[in-house]
N, C-alpha and C positions, 0 to 999 in steps of 0.2 A: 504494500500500500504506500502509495505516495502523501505527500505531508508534510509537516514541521517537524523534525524530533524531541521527544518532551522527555525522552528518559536517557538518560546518562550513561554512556557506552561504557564507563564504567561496574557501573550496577549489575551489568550482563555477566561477569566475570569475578571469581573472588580469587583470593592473594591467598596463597597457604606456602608457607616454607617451611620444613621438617627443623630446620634451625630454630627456629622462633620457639620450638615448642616443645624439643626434647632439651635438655638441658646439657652440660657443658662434661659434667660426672656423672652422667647416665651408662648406664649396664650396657647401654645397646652401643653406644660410642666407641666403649672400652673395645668391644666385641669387633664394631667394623673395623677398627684399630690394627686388630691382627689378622683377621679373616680375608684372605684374598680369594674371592671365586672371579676370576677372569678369565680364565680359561674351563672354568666347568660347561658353557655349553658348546665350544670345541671338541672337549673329553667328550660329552655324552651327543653328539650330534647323530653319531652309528644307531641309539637308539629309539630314534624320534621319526616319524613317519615322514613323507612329504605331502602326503593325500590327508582328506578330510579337516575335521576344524582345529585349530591350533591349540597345542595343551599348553600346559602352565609352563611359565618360562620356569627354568630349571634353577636356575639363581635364585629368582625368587622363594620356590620351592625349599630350596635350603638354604636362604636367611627364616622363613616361615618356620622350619624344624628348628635352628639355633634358639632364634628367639622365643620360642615358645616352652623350652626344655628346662631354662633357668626362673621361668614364669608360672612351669606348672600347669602349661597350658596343651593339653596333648592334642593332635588333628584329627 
């Protein structure tokens, strides 16, 4: 629709930074600290299909398991 714009291109979109909201001596900091997955989905690339819908990136996957282990939080 054509028109004046009354709403703020701003207001479309919000601002979220993981910075702002985990803190500086957080567990999970400590964690990316040492943890290097850089090449995990190199390693595991032999196992992941090319056909049908995309699974879970594999990184994520095991930051999900790390993080969840020291939290007690099982999947």
């Amino acid at each position: 629709m054509m028109g004046e714009q009354t709403v703020m291109q701003e207001a479309l979109f919000y601002s979220f930074r993981i910075e702002d909201h985990v803190p500086g001596d957080h567990l999970l900091r400590a964690i990316d600290r040492f943890v290097d997955l850089s090449s995990i989905r190199e390693h595991l690339k032999p196992f992941y299909s090319t056909m049908g819908r995309p699974s879970i990136d594999p990184e994520l996957m095991i930051r999900m398991l790390i993080v969840g282990y020291p939290h007690g939080h099982p999947l």
